[in-house]
C-alpha positions in Angstrom: -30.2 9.7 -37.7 -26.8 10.9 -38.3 -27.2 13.7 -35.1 -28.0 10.9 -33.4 -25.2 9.2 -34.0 -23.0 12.2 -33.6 -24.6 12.0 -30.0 -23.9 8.5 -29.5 -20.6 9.1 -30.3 -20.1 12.0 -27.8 -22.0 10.1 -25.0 -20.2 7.0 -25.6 -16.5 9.1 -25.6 -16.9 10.1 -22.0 -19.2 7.6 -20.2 -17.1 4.2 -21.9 -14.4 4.2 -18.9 -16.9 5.7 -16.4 -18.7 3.3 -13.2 -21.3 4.3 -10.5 -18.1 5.1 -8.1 -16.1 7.1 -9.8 -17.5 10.6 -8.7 -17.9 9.0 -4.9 -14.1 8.1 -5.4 -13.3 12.0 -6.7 -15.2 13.4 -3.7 -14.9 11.4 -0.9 -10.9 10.1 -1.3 -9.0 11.5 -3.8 -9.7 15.0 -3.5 -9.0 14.8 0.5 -5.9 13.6 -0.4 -4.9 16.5 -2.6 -5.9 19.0 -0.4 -3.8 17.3 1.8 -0.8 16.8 -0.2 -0.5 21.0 -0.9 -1.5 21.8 2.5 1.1 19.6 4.2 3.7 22.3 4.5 2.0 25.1 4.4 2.6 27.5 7.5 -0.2 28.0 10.2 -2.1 31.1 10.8 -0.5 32.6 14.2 -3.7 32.9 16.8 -5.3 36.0 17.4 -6.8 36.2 14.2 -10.3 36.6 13.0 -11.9 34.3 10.6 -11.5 36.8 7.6 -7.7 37.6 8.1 -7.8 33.4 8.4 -9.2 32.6 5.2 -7.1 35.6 3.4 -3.9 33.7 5.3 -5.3 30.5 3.7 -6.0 31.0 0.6 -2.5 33.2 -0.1 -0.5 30.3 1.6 -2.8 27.7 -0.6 -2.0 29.8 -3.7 1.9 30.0 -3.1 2.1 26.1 -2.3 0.3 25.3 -5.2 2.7 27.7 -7.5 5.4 25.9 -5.5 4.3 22.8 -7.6 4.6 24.1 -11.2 8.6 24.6 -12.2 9.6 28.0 -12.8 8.5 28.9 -16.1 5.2 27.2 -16.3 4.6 29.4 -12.7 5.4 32.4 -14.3 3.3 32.3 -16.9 0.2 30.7 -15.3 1.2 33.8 -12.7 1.1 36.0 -16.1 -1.7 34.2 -17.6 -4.3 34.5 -14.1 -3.1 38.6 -14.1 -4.2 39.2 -17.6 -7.4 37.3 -16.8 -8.0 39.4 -14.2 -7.0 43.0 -16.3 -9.4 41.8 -19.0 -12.5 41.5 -16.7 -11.8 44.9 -15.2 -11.3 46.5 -18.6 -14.2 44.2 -20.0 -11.7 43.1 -23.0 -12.6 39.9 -24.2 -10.0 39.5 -26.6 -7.6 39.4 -23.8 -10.2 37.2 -21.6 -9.8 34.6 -24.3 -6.2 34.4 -25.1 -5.4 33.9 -21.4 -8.2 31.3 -21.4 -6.5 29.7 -24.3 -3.0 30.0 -22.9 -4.4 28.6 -19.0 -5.4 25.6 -20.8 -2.3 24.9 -22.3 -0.5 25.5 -19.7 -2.9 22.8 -17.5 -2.0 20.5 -21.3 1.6 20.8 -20.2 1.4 19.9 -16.6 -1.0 17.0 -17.5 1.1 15.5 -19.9 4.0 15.5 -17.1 1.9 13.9 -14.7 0.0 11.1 -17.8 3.9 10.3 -18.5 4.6 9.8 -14.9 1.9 8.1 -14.5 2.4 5.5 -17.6 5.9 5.1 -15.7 4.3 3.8 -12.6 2.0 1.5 -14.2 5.4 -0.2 -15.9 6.5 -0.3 -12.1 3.2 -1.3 -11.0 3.4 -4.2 -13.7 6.6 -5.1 -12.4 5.9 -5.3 -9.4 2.9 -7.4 -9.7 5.0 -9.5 -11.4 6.8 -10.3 -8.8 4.2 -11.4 -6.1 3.2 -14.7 -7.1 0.1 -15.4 -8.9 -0.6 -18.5 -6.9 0.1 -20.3 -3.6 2.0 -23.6 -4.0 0.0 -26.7 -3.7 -0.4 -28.3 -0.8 -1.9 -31.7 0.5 -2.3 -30.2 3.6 -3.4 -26.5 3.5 -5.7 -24.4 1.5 -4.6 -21.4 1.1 -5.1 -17.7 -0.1 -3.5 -14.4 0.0 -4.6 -10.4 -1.0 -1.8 -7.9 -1.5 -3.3 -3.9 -2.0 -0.7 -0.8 -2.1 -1.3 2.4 -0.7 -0.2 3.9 -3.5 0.5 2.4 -7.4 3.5 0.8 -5.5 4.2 -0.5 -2.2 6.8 -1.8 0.1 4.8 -4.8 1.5 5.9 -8.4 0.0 4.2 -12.1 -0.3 6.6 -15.1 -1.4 6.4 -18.7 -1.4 9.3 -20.5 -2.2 8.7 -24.8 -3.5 10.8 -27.2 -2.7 11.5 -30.3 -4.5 10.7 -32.4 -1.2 7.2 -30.6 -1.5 8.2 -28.2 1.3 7.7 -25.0 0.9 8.7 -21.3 2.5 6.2 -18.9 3.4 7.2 -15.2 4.2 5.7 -11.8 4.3 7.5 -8.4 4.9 7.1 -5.0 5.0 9.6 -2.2 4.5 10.2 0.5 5.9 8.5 3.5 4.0 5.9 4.1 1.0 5.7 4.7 -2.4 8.6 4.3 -5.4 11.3 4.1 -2.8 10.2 1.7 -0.7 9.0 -0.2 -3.9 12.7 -0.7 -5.3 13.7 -1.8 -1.8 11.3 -4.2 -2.2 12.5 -5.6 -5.2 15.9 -5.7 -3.8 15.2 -7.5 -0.6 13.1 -10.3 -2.7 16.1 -11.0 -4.9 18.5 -11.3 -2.3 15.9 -13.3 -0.5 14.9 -15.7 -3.1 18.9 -16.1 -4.2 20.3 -17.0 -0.8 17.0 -19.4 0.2 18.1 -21.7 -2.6 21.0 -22.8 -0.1 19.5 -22.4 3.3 16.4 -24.4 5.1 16.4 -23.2 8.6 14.2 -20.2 9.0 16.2 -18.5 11.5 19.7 -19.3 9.4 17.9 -17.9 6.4 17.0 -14.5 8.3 20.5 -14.4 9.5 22.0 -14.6 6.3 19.8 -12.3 5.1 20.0 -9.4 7.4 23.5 -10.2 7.0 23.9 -9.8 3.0 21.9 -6.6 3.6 24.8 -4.4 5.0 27.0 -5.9 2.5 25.1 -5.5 -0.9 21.7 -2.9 0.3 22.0 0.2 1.5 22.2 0.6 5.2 20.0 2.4 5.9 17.3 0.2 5.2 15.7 -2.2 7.4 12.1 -4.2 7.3 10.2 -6.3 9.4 9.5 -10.1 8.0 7.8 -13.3 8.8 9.0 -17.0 7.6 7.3 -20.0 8.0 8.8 -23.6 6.3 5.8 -25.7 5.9 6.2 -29.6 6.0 3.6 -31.3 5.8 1.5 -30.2 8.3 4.0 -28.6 10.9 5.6 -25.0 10.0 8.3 -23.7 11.8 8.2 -20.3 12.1 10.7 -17.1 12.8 9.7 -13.7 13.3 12.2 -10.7 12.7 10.1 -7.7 14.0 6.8 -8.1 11.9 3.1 -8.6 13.4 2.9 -11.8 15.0 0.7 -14.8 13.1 -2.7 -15.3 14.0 -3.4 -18.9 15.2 -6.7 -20.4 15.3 -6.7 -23.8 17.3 -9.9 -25.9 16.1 -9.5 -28.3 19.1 -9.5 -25.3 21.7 -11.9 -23.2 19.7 -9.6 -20.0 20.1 -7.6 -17.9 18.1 -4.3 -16.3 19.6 -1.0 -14.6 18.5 2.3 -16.4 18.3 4.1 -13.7 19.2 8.2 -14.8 19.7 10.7 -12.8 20.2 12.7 -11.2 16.7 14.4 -8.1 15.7 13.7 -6.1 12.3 16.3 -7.0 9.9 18.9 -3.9 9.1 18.8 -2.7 12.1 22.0 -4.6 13.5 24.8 -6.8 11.7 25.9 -8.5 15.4 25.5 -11.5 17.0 22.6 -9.8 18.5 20.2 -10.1 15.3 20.9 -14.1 15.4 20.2 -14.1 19.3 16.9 -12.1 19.0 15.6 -14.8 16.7 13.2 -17.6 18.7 11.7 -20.0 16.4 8.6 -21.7 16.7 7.0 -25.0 15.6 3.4 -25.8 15.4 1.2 -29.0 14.0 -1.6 -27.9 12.4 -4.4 -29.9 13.2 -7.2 -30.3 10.8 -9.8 -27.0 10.6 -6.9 -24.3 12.3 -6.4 -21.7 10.6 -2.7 -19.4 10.7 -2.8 -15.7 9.0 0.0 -13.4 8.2 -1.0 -9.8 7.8 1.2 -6.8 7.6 -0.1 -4.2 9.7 -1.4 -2.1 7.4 -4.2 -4.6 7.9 -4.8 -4.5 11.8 -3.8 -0.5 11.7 -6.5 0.4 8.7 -7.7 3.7 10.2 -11.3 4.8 9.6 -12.0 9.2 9.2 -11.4 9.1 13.2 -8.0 7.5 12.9 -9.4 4.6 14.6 -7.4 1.2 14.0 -9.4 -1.9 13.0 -6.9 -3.8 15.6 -5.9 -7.0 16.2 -8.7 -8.0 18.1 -11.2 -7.8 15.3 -9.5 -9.9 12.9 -9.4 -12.5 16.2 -13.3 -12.4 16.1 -13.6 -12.4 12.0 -11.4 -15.7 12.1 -13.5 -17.0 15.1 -16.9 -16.5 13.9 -15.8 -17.3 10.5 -13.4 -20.5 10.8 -16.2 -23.6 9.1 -16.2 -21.0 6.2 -13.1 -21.7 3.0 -10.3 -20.2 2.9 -11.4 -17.6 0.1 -14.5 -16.9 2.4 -12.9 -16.0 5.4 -10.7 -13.7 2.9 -13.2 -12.2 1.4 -14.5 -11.4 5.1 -11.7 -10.2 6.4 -11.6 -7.7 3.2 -15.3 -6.2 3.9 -15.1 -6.0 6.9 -11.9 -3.6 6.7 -13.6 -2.1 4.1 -17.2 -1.0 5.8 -14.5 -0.1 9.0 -12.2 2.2 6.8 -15.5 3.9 4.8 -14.1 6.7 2.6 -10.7 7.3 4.7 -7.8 7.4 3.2 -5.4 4.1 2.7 -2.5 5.1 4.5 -0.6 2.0 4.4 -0.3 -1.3 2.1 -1.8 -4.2 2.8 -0.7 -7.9 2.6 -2.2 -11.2 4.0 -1.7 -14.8 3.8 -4.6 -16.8 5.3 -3.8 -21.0 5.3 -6.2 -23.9 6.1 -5.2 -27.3 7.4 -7.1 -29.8 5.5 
C-alpha cells in the first residue's frame, strides 16, 4: 500500500501541471521557435557544397551559436565538461563519464535558474501589464461590447483603453507600437499614461491625438512612434480619428454590408508639425440598431499560417457578415477560431488586440 502511494506520489509530481496539449505545444511551436531563435544569425553554407560538408557546416555553426548563448565561464566549462565526456567514452572510464554527467547537469541548473528568474520577472511585467488593460468595457445603453487582447510574447506593445465620462460618454482607442517584446512593452505603458493624463482635459478626438503626438517628442523618446485609433462614443454616434492604425470595420444592418472606414491619419511620432494635425480627418457615424464596428490591430488581419499566408481583411468582412444576428461575445469567439484553425501550429508573430461593439 505504501509503494503504492510512493507511486502516486511520483505520478501525481509530474502529471499535476500537465494537459493533453502540452507535448503538441513542445513539438509543433515552441521548439520551431528555438531552432529559430539560434539559427537566426548563423552564417549560410556557401554553394557548391555536398550534403555532408552541409550538415558538418550546420551543425559546427549550430554548436558555436548555441555556446554564443552561455556567458563565458559557463561556456568553457560546458566546452570542458562535453571534452571529458567524450575522453571518457574513448578510454571507457566511467568515473570520468559520471563526473562530467554530474557537472553538465549543473551547469544546465545554472542556466535554468537564469532563465526561471527571468522568467518570474516577466510574469511581474505580464501582471502589470494586464493590469493595465481594462478588465471590462464601460456600460453602455447603446452598445454591447467586447474586446480580446493576446501578446506574442509574455508582453506586447498592442493597447485597449476606454476612458468614462461623467456625461456617460466615453473614449474608445486601440494602438499598436512599434516593435515586440519588453521594449515595446514599457512604451506601452508610457504612451497609456500620457494618454489617459492629457484625455482628462481634451474631448475632440483629433485635438486629443494632436496633443498627444505632441507631448511625445517632449516627454518620450523620439524615436518612438505608434499607430492608434480613437473613437468618442455618445450615445449612439462615435466620432472617430485614425493616426496610421488599421481602419474600423463597419457593418451597416440596413445595407447588409460590411466595409472599412478608412480616413486619412498619420502614425503618431513620426512628425511634431502642423502636418500631423493636417493628416488627421475625422469621421462621424450613427450606429443604427444591429451594426456592428470592430477595431483590430493587425496582428489580427496579418495572422500568418506555416505558408506565411495572412488571414486578411477580407475574411474578418465575411466572419462579421455571416455572423452579425449572433451577440457580441459570439461573433468574438468566431472571429478567435477562426484565426485559430487559419494559423494551425505557426508561430504568433505579432500581438493581437480587438474591440468588437454592438448597437442595441
Amino acid at each position: 500500500m505504501e509503494k503504492d502511494s510512493v507511486f502516486k506520489k511520483i505520478y501525481n509530481f509530474y502529471s499535476k501541471d500537465l494537459n493533453s496539449t502540452d507535448f503538441e505545444n513542445l513539438i509543433m511551436k515552441e521548439t520551431p521557435s528555438r531552432y529559430k531563435y539560434f539559427v537566426r544569425n548563423m552564417d549560410k553554407p556557401s554553394k557548391g557544397r555536398n550534403k555532408l560538408e552541409e550538415f558538418l557546416y550546420f551543425i559546427r555553426n549550430f554548436a558555436e551559436a548555441f555556446l554564443k548563448k552561455l556567458t563565458p565561464v559557463i561556456r568553457i566549462i560546458y566546452t570542458l565538461t562535453i571534452l571529458f565526456f567524450i575522453f571518457s567514452l574513448i578510454n571507457n572510464d566511467w568515473n570520468l563519464a559520471i563526473f562530467s554527467f554530474v557537472v553538465l547537469n549543473l551547469v544546465m541548473i545554472f542556466e535554468i535558474a537564469d532563465k526561471l528568474t527571468a522568467r518570474d520577472e516577466l510574469d511581474v511585467a505580464r501582471d502589470v501589464q494586464t493590469g493595465l488593460i481594462t478588465v471590462r468595457p464601460p456600460e453602455s445603453e447603446n452598445f454591447n461590447i467586447e474586446y480580446y487582447y493576446e501578446t506574442a510574447k509574455e508582453v506586447g506593445g498592442d493597447f485597449i483603453d476606454f476612458i468614462s465620462r461623467s456625461d456617460k460618454s466615453f473614449l474608445v482607442s486601440i494602438g499598436d507600437i512599434s516593435g515586440k517584446g519588453m521594449s515595446a512593452a514599457l512604451q506601452m505603458i508610457q504612451v497609456r499614461m500620457l494618454y489617459r493624463c492629457i484625455s482628462d482635459n481634451i474631448e475632440n478626438p483629433k485635438a486629443l491625438l494632436t496633443s498627444l503626438n505632441s507631448n511625445l517628442f517632449k516627454h518620450v523618446s523620439k524615436k518612438l512612434y505608434f499607430s492608434m485609433i480613437l473613437a468618442e462614443v455618445k450615445n449612439n454616434k462615435l466620432k472617430i480619428c485614425r493616426a496610421g492604425h488599421t481602419p474600423l470595420l463597419y457593418f451597416n444592418s440596413l445595407e447588409n454590408s460590411c466595409g472599412e472606414i478608412n480616413q486619412k491619419g498619420m502614425a503618431l511620432g513620426l512628425n511634431n508639425s502642423e502636418l500631423f494635425e493636417n493628416s488627421l480627418e475625422e469621421v462621424e457615424i450613427a450606429a443604427n440598431p444591429n451594426d456592428i464596428i470592430l477595431f483590430y490591430s493587425d496582428g489580427l488581419s496579418e495572422a500568418m499560417d506555416a505558408g506565411k499566408n495572412e488571414f486578411g481583411i477580407n475574411r474578418l468582412k465575411e466572419i462579421i457578415s455571416n455572423n452579425s444576428s449572433k451577440s457580441v461575445a459570439e461573433i468574438m469567439e468566431t472571429i478567435l477560431s477562426e484565426v485559430s484553425k487559419f494559423r494551425g501550429y505557426a508561430e504568433v508573430h505579432d500581438d493581437i488586440a480587438f474591440i468588437c461593439m454592438k448597437a442595441k
